[in-house]
C-alpha positions as CSV (number, residue, x, y, z in Angstrom):
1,X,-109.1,212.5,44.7
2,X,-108.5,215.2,42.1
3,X,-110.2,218.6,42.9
4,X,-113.8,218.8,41.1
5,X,-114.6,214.7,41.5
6,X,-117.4,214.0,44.1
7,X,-116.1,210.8,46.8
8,X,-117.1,207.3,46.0
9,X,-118.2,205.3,49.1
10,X,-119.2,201.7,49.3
11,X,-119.4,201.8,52.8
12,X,-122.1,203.9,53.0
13,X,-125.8,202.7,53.5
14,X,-127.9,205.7,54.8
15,X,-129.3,207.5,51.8
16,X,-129.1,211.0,54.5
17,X,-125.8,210.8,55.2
18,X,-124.6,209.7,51.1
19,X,-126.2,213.1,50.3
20,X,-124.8,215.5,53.3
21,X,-121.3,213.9,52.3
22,X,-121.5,214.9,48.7
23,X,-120.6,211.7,47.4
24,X,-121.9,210.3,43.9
25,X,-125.2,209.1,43.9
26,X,-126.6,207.3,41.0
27,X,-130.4,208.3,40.8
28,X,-132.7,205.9,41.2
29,X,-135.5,207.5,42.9
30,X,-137.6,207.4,39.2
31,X,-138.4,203.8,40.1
32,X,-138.5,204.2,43.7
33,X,-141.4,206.8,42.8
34,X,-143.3,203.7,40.8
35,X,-143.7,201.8,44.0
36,X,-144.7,204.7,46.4
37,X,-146.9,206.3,43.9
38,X,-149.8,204.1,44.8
39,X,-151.9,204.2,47.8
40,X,-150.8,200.6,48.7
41,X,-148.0,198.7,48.1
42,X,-146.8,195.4,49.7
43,X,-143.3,194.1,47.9
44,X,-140.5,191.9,47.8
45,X,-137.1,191.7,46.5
46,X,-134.4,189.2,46.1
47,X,-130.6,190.5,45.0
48,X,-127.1,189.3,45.8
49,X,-125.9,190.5,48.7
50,X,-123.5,193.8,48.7
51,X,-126.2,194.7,45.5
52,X,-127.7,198.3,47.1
53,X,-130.6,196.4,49.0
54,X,-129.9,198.4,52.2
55,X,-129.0,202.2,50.4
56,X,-132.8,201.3,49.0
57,X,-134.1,200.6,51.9
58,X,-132.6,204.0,53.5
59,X,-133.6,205.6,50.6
60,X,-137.4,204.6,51.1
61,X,-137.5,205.5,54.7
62,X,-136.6,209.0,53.4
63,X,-138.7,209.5,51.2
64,X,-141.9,207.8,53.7
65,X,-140.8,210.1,56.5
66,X,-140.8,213.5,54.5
67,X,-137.6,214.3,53.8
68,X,-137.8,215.9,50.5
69,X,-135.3,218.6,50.8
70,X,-132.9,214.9,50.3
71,X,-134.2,214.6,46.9
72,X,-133.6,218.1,45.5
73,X,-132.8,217.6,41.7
74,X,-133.8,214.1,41.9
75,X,-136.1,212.3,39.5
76,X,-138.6,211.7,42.3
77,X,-138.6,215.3,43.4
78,X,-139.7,216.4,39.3
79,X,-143.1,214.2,40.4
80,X,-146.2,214.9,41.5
81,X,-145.3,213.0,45.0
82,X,-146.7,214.4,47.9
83,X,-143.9,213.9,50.3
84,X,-146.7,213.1,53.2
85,X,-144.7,211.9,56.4
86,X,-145.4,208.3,57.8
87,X,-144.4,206.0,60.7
88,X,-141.7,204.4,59.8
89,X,-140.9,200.7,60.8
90,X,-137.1,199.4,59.7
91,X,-136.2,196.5,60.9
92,X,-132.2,195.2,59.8
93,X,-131.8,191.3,60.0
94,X,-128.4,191.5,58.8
95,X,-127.0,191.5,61.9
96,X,-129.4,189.4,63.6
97,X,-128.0,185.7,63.1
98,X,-129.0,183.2,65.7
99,X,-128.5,179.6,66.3
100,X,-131.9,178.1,67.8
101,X,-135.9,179.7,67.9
102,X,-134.8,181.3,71.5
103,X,-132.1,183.5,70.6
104,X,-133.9,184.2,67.1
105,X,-136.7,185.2,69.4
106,X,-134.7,187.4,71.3
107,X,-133.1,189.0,68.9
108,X,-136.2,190.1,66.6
109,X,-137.6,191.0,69.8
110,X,-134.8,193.7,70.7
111,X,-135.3,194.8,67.2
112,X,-138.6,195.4,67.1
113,X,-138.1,197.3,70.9
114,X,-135.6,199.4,69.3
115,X,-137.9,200.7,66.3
116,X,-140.6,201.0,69.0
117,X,-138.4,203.5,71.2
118,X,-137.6,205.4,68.3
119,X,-141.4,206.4,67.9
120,X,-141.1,207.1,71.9
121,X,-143.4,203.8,72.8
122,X,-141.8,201.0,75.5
123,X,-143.5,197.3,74.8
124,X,-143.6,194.4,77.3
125,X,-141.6,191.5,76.8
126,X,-143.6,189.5,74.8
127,X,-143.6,186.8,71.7
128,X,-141.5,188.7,68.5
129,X,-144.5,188.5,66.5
130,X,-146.9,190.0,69.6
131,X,-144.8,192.8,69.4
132,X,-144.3,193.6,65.9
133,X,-147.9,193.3,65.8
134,X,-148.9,196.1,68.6
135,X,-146.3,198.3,67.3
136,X,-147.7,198.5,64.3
137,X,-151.5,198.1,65.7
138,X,-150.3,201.1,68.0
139,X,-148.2,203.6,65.6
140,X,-151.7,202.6,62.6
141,X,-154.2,204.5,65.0
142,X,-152.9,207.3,64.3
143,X,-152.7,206.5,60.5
144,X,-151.2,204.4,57.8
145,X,-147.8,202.6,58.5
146,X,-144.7,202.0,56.7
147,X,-142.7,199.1,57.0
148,X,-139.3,198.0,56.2
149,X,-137.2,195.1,56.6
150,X,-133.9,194.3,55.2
151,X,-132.5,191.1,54.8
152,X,-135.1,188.5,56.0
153,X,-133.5,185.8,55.4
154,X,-130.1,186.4,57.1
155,X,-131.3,183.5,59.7
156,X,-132.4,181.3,57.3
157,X,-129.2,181.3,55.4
158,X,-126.7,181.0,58.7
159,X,-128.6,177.8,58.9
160,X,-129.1,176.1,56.0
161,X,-127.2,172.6,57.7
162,X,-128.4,173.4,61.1
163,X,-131.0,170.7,62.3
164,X,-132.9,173.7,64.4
165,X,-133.5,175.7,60.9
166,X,-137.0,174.0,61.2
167,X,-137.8,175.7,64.6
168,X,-136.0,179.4,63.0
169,X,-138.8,179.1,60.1
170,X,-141.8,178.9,62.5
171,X,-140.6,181.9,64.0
172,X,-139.9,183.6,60.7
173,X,-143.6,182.7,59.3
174,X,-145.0,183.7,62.5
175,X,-142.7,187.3,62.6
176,X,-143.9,187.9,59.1
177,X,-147.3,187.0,59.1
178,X,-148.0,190.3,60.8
179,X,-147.6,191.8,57.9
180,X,-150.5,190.2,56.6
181,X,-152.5,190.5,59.7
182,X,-152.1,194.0,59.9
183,X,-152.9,194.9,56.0
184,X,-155.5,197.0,57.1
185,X,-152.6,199.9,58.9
186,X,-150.1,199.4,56.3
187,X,-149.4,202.1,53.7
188,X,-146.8,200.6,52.1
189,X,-143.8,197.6,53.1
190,X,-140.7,196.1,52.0
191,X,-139.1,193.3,52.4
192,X,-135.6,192.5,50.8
193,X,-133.1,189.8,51.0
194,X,-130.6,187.7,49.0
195,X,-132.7,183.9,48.5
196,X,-136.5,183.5,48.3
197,X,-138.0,180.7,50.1
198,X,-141.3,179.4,49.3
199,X,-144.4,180.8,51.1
200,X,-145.0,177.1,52.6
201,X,-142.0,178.7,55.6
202,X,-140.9,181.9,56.3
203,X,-143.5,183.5,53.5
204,X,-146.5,180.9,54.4
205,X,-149.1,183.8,55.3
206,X,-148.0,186.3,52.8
207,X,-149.8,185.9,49.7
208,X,-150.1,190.0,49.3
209,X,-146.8,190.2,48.5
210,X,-145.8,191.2,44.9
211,X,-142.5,189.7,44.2
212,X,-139.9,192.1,42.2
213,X,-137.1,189.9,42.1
214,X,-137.5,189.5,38.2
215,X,-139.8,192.2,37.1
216,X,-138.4,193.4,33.9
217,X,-139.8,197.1,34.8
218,X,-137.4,196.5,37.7
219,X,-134.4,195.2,36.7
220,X,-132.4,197.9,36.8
221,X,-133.5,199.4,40.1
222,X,-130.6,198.2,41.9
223,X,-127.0,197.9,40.0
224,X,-125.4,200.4,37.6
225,X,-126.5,200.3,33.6
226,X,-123.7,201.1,31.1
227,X,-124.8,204.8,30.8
228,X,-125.2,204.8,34.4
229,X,-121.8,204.4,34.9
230,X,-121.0,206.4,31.9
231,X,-122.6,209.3,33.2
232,X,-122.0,209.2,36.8
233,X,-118.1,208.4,36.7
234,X,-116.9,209.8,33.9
235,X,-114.6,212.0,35.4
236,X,-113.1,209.3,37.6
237,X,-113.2,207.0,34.7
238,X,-110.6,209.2,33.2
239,X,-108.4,209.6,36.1
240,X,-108.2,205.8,35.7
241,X,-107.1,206.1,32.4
242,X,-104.6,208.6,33.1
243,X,-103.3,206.8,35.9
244,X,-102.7,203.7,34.3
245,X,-101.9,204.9,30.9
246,X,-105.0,203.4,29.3
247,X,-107.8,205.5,27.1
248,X,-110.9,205.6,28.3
249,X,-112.6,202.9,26.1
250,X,-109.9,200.3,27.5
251,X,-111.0,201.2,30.8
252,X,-114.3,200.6,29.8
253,X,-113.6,197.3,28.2
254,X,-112.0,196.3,31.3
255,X,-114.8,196.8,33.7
256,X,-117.4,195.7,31.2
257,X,-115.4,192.3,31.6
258,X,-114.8,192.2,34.9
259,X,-117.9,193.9,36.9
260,X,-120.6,193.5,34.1
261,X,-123.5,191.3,33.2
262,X,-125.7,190.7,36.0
263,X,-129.2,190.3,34.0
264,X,-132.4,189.5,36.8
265,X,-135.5,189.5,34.0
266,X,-136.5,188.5,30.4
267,X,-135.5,192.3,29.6
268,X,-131.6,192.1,27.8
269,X,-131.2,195.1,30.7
270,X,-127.7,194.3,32.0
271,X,-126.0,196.1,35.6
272,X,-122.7,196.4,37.2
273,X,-121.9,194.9,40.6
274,X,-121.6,198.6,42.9
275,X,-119.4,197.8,45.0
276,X,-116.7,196.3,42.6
277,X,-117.3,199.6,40.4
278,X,-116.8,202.1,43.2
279,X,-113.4,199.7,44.7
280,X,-112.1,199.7,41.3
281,X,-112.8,203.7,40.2
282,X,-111.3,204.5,43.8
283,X,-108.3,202.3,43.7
284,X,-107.8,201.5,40.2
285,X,-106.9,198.2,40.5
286,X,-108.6,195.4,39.1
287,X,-109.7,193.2,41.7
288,X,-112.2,190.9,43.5
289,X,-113.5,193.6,45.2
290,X,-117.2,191.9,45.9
291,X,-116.8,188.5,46.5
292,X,-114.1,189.5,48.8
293,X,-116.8,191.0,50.9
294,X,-117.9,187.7,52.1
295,X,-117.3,184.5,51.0
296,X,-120.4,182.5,50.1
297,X,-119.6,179.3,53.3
298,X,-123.2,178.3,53.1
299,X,-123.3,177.3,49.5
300,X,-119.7,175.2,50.3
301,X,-121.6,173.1,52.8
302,X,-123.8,172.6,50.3
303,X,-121.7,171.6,47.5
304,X,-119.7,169.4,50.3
305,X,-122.5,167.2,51.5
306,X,-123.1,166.6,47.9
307,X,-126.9,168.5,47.9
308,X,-125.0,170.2,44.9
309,X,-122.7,170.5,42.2
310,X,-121.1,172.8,39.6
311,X,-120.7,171.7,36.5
312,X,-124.1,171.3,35.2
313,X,-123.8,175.5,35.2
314,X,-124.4,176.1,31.8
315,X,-125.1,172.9,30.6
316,X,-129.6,172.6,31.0
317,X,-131.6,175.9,30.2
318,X,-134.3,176.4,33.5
319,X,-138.5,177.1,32.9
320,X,-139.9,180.1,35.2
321,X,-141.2,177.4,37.4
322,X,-136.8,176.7,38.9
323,X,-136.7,180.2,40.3
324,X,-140.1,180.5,42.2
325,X,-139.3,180.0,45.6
326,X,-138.4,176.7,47.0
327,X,-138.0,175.0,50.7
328,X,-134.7,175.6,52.8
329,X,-134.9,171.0,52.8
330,X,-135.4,170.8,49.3
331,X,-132.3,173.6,48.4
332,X,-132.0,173.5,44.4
333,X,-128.7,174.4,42.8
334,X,-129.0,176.7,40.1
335,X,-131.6,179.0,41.2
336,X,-129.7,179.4,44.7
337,X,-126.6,180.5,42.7
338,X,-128.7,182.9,40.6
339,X,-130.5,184.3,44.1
340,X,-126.8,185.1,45.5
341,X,-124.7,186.0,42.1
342,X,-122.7,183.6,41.3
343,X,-124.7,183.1,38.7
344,X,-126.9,184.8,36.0
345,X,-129.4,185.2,33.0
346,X,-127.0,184.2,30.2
347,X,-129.7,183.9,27.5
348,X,-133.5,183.7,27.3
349,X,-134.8,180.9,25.0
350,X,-138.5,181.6,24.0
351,X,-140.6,179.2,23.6
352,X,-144.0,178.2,22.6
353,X,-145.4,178.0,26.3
354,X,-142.8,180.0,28.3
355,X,-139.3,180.9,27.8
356,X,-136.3,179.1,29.2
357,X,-133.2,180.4,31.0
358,X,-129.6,179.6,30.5
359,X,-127.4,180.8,33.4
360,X,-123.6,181.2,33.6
361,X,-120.9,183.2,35.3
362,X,-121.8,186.9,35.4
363,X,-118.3,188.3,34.9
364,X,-114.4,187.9,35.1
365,X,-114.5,188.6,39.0
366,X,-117.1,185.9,39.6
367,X,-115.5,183.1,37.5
368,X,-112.2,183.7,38.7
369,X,-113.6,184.3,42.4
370,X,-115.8,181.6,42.8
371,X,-113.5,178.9,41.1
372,X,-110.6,179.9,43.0
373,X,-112.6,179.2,46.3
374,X,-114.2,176.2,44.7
375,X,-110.6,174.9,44.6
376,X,-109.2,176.2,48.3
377,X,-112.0,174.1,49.8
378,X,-112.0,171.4,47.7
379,X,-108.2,170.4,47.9
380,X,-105.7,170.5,50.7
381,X,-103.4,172.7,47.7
382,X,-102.1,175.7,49.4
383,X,-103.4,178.9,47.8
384,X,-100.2,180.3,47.2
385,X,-99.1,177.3,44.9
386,X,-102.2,176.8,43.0
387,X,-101.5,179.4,40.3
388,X,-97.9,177.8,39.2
389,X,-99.8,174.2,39.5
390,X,-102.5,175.7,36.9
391,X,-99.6,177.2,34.6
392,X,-98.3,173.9,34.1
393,X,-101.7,172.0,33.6
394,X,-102.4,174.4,30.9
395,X,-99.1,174.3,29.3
396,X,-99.7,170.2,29.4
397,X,-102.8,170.5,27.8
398,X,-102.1,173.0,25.4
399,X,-99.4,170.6,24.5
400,X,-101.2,167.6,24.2
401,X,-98.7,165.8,27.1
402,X,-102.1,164.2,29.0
403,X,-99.5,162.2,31.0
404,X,-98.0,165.4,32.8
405,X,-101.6,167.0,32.7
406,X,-103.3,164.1,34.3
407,X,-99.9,164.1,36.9
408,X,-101.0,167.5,37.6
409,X,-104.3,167.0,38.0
410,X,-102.9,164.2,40.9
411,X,-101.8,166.9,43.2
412,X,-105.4,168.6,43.1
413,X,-107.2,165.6,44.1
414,X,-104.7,164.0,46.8
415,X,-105.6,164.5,50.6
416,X,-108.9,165.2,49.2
417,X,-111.1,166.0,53.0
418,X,-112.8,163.1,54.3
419,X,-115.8,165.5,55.4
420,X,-117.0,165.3,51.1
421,X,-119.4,162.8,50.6
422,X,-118.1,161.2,47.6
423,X,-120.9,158.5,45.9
424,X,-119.8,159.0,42.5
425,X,-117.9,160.9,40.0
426,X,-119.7,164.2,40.9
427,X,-117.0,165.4,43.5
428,X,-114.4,164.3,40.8
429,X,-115.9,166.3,38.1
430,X,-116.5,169.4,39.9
431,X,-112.9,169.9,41.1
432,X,-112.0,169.0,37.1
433,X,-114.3,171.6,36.0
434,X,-113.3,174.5,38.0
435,X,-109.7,173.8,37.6
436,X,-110.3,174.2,33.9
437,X,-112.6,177.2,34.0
438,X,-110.0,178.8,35.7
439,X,-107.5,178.1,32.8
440,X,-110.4,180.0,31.2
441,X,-110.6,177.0,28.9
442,X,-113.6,175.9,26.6
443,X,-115.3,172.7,28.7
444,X,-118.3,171.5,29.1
445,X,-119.2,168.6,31.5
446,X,-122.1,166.4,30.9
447,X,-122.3,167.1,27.2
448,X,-125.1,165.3,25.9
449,X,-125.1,162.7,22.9
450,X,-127.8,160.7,21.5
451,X,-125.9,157.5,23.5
452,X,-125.6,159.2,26.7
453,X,-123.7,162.2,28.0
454,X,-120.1,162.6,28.2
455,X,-117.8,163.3,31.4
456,X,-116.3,166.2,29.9
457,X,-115.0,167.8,27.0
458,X,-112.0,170.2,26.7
459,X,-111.3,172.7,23.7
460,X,-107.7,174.5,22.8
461,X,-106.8,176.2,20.3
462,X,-105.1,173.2,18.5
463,X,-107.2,170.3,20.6
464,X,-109.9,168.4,21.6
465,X,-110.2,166.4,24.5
466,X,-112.9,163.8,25.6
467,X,-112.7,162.5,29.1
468,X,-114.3,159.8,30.8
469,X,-114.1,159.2,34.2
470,X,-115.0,155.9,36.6
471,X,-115.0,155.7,40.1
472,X,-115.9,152.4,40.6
473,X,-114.6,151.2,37.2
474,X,-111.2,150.8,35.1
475,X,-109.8,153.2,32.7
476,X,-110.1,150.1,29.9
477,X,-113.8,150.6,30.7
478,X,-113.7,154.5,30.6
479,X,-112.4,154.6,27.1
480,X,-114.1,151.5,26.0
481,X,-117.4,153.2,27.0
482,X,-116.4,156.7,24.7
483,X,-116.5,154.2,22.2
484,X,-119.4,152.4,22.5
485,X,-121.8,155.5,23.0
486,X,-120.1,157.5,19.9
487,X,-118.7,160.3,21.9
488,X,-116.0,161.2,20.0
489,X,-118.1,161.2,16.7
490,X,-119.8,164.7,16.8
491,X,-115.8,165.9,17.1
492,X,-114.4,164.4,14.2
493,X,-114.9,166.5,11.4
494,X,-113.1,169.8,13.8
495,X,-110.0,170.1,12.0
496,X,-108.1,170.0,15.4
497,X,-107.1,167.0,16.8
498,X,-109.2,164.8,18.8
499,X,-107.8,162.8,21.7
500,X,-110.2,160.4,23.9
501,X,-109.1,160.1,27.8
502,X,-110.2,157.2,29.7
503,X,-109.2,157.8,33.4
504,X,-110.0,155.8,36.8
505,X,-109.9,156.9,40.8
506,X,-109.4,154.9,43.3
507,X,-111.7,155.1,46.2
508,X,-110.0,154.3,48.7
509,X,-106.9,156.8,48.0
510,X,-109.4,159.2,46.2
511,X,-107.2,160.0,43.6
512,X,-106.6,159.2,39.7
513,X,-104.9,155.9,39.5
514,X,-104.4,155.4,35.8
515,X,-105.8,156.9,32.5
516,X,-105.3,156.0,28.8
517,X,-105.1,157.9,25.9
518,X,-106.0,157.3,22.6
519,X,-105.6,159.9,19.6
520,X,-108.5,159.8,16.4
């Protein structure tokens, strides 16, 4: 680090200790200071993991317990805040996974315990929610309480397949419901996490809450904005630039690809992922710096027992009504992907009664990420081969040689694991799809026709490619079928040339067993 240039951390969650270390903070106590300003607040907050959740959360309980000489040239200190010290209540669920309703109880139970001894009071062993509730009964005689919880749905998510995630909700909507029951002593509470789940579980009782997750007024509270980082990082911007022999507005373009474009509201406000920006400043490498902090297993089961799939992405634009919250049995696709970031607001649509949302891949990292899992745990290819396989499906198609593409495309979908439930072409399509994205070529799957909607279609530069595919079916039926419902027709007058691909699996070796092409 070059003398003069404050540390970057990402490792770092306690707002105290990212001050006292003198590393770069980017302010956001401005919006912080709209929640707290009012007498009463009760809140939620839904944002990827890895997103700044738990530096906000840190950053609240020092501003509820006092601790102004924190905030000294702070927006929030230029207020008319009155810096009025609280109870405080955290509670972290982050590290609180559990497998059943006992040792979900056991663990909330030691949490609340250890936020207890911190205010010097000892509670009997009792029900979770029996003790959440006296602790805040007993710290609200003395006045108002604040509360705090990060991550509430860490359980919920560990157990998305697990038969007992029934039994962990009841304890969640009975934990939570205290902050309901105990409105009257609370000053102000939080609760974040990455998913929201409908207030028929975990949420049942808490109709007080006012959700955040896609306030506009909000949407930049946790991320960095483009003069955010401009501002805060300009000095190691430029020893990026120096280092690698790029100006600054290359190294700029490069992170606007690569670690841009989350959008969480109607607002066009866009942020950067943190964690990938502070990686990247500190190393100067681009990288896969977030979704290499955990890999995202719960949506793979998902995806795997076929609940859902990927390349209907981009394809549908969603109402307001997909992303209110929904039920851990009842798991839809899209918004779940939006909730964690592997997706985002692409573009709003307005319409006459409410406006529509098309979501897509935030960034670079998350494309290349994501698909590059996609593909590890959908095929038995070994990682370290996949990239030379990819070179020579793109040279193939690029090319127009569909028989050495689709020969390609063979080694992707042999020894395919026999725990995917495969009931039709989904599976099929899915591993197509991602393959291609990660060529970074122009498909869609799906497309829809006035006839019907097509399997797939794949742009080049010189081509145009219309696949079909049949599971239970022949590849004379495949391409006869592109006929019959027009496909090809809304191709026609590109000047490139078209080429229709009628391809077959067999189910029983679960793998393309012939294909026939056809050019236009």
């Amino acid at each position: 680090m070059l003398t003069g240039m404050k540390p970057i951390t990402t490792s770092i969650f306690t707002f105290a200790d990212l001050i006292d270390g003198g590393y770069v903070y980017v302010d956001k106590t401005a919006r912080l200071y709209d929640l707290v300003r009012p007498y009463k607040g009760v809140y939620f907050l839904s944002r990827p993991r890895r997103f700044g959740k738990s530096l906000t959360i840190s950053t609240l309980e020092a501003v509820f317990r006092g601790r102004r000489e924190l905030f000294r040239g702070l927006a929030i200190d230029a207020t008319d805040y009155d810096w009025k010290p609280y109870p405080v209540i955290r509670i972290d669920l982050g590290s609180k996974q559990a497998w059943d309703a006992a040792g979900l109880k056991h663990s909330l139970g030691l949490a609340v315990k250890q936020a207890a001894q911190r205010h010097g009071i000892d509670l009997a062993t009792d029900e979770p929610h029996h003790l959440f509730e006296s602790l805040v009964t007993t710290l609200g005689r003395s006045g108002k309480v604040v509360i705090l919880i990060d991550e509430y749905d860490k359980p919920i998510l560990g157990n998305i397949e697990n038969p007992a995630v029934g039994e962990i909700l009841r304890v969640l909507k009975a934990f939570y419901s205290v902050v309901k029951t105990c409105d009257e002593h609370i000053r102000f509470a939080l609760l974040t996490g990455v998913s929201k789940f409908s207030q028929a579980s975990a949420f049942s009782d808490l109709n007080n809450l006012v959700d955040l997750t896609m306030d506009a007024r909000y949407a930049e509270m946790l991320g960095y904005t483009q003069d955010e980082l401009e501002q805060n990082f300009a000095p190691h911007i430029e020893h990026v630039a120096a280092q690698r022999g790029w100006t600054t507005g290359e190294v700029l373009d490069q992170m606007r690809e690569w670690y841009n474009g989350y959008r969480f509201s109607k607002a066009e406000t866009w942020v950067y992922n943190p964690v990938s920006v502070g990686r990247f400043l500190d190393t100067g490498e681009l990288s896969n710096y977030w979704f290499e902090t955990g890999t995202p297993s719960f949506l793979i089961k998902l995806l795997k027992s076929g609940r859902l799939t990927i390349p209907e992405i981009s394809r549908e634009p969603l109402d307001e009504l997909a992303f209110s919250a929904y039920e851990v049995e009842r798991v839809s696709a899209l918004p779940l992907l939006f909730q964690t970031g592997y997706l985002t607001i692409r573009e709003v649509i307005p319409t006459s009664r409410q406006p529509l949302y098309r979501l897509d891949y935030p960034n670079m990292e998350v494309r290349e990420a994501f698909s590059q899992y996609l593909v590890e745990s959908y095929t038995n290819v070994e990682k370290s081969i996949v990239p030379a396989y990819l070179r020579r499906l793109l040279a193939a198609l690029e090319s127009g040689d569909l028989d050495r593409a689709m020969q390609t495309l063979r080694i992707f979908f042999a020894d395919i694991p026999y725990d995917i439930q495969l009931t039709n072409e989904k599976y099929y399509q899915t591993i197509f799809f991602v393959l291609l994205r990660l060529l970074a070529l122009d498909v869609d799957c799906e497309v829809r026709t006035e006839a019907g909607r097509i399997d797939a279609v794949v742009k080049t530069a010189t081509r145009i490619f219309v696949f079909e595919f049949k599971l239970q079916g022949t590849a004379e039926e495949a391409l006869q079928q592109i006929h019959q419902r027009r496909y090809h027709e809304k191709y026609t007058a590109d000047d490139r040339e078209l080429l229709l691909v009628g391809a077959a699996f067999d189910p029983e070796t679960r793998n393309l067993e012939r294909w026939l092409v056809e050019k236009i």
